[in-house]
N, C-alpha and C positions, 0 to 999 in steps of 0.2 A: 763421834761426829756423824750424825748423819747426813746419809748421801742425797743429793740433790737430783731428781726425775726432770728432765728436760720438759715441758709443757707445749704444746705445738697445736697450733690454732688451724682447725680443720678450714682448708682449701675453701673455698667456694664455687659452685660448680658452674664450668661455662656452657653460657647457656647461647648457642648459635643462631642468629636472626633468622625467620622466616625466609623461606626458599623464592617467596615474590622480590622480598626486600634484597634477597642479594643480587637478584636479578636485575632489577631496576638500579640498582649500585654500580652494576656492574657496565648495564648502559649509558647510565648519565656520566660513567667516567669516560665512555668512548667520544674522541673528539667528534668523529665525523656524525653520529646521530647525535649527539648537542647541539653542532652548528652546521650541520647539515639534512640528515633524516630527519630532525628532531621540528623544522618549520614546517616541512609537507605534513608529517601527524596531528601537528597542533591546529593545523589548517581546516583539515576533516574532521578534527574530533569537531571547533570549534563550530563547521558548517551544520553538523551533526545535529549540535545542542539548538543551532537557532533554526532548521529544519523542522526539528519534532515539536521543540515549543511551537514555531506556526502551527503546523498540521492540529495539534491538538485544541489549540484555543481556535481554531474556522473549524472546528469538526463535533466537540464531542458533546454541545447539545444540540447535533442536529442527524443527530443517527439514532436510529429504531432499529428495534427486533421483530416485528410489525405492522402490516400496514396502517391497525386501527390507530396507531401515534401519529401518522402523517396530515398533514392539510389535504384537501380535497380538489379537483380541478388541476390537475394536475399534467406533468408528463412521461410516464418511467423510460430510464435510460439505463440499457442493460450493457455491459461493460464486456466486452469479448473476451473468450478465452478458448484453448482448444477444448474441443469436446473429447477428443484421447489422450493420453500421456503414454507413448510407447504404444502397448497392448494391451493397456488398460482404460476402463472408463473414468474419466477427469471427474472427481466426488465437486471439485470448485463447479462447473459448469454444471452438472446436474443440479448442485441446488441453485444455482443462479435463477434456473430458468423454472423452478419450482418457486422462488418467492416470486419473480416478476408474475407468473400466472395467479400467484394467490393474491399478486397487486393490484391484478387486473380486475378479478373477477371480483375484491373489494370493493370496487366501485373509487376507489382513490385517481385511478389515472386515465384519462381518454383514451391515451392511444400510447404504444411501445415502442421506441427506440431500440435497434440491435446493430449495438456499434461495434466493429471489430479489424480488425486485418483480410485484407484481400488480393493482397501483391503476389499471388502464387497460383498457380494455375489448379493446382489441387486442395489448396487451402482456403477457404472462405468463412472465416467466424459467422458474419451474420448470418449467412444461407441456414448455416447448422441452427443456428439459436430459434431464428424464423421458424424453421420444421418443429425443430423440441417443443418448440410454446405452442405451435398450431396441434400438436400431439398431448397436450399438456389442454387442451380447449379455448385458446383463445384463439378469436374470428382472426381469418389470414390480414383481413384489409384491416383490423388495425395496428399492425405490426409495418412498421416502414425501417430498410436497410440504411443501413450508412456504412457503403462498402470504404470509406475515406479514416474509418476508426486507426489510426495508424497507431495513436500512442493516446494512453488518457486526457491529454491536454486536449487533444483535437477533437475525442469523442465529446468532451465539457463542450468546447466554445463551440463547436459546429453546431451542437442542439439548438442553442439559441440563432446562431448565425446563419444557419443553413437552414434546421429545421424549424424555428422559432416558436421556439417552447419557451413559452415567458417563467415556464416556475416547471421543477425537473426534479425526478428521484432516483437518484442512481440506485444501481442495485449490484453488487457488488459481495465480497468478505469483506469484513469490519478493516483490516487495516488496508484494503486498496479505498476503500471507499470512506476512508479518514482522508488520503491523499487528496482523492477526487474531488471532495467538497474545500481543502483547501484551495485549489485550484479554482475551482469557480468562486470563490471569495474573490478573488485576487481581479478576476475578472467581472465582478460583478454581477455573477448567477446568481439568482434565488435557485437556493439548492437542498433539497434534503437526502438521504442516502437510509435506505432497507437494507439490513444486513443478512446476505445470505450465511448460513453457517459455514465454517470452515470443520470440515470433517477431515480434513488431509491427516495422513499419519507424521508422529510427530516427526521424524527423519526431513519427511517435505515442509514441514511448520517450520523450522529450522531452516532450511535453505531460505525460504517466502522469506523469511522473519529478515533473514542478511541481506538478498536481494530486494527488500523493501526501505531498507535504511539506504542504499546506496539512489535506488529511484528516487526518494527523497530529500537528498542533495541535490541529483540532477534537478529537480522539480525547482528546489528556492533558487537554483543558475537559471533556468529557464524562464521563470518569473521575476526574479527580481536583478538579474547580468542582461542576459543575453535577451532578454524579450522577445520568448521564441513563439511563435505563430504556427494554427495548423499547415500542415505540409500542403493540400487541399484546402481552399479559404472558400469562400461565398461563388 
């Protein structure tokens, strides 16, 4: 008689979910971020997605690398920022103040706008930007301060409302001056935006890049909630 060998059908190997997926398993089973956490996330993702769509559809055929792209007659509007970081020199504010001079000397813009923060007794964007550019060769008289730049909204409408610049180029890094031109959409700016380069190291590309997605919520409450106005009006 021969003897009979047991047959035995090799296991199948378990194979454990992705470490995102149990993650996320592991939260949507938690009560309180289901019906709890889970409306404030959905909230900001949700402001998030209609933020950026704005920004991008009022922005991205109206930014250059260039002056020779801009219309002509114009008025540049240069966007504050410190000229130090720490102990260092601000690479954003250097080139700022490197394209508005190549703006100028273009022949694209009449006259310059230097908008910035002035609430400190030792702190003055425009002052700084005003010297760079007069260092940089444009005539002092036609550079005019807007010590009232408090926040980008204010520098947009004030141009027109204060300075009355019927048609304006900000100058700016590519994604504040995505922002800025949606802003003046909103408000009815004729607006175009020169991109200064952004040379910041990537460590600070990263911070900019998070603290610009959050500005940009604030921006769509500002404009379309809260209807918020510069701090300093006409």
């Amino acid at each position: 008689m021969q003897g009979c060998t047991e047959q035995t059908q090799p296991r199948e190997k378990s194979v454990s979910p992705p470490f995102w997926k149990r993650v996320l398993s592991v939260l949507w089973r938690s009560r309180w971020l289901r019906w709890g956490g889970g409306v404030p996330v959905a909230l900001v993702l949700l402001l998030m997605l209609v933020s950026e769509s704005y920004v991008f559809v009022q922005s991205h055929d109206r930014m250059v690398d260039s002056p020779s792209g801009l219309p002509s007659n114009s008025v540049g509007l240069v966007l504050g920022c410190s000229p130090m970081v720490g102990k260092h020199v601000n690479t954003s504010f250097v080139n700022r103040i490197k394209m508005a001079a190549e703006l100028w000397k273009s022949g694209k813009v009449s006259s310059l706008i230097v908008s910035g923060d002035n609430r400190f007794r030792y702190y003055n964007e425009p002052r700084e930007m005003k010297k760079a550019l007069v260092e940089q060769g444009v005539p002092e008289d036609k550079i005019v301060c807007d010590y009232a730049g408090l926040r980008t909204l204010d520098s947009i409408v004030r141009a027109r409302d204060v300075f009355h610049a019927e048609r304006i180029v900000i100058v700016s890094q590519p994604y504040h001056n995505a922002r800025a031109l949606a802003i003046a959409a909103h408000h009815g700016i004729n607006a175009w935006a020169c991109n200064a380069p952004d040379t910041s190291t990537r460590k600070t590309q990263l911070r900019m890049w998070l603290r610009e997605r959050a500005a940009r919520i604030l921006m769509f409450l500002d404009l379309w909630v809260l209807g918020t106005s510069p701090h300093f009006g006409q």
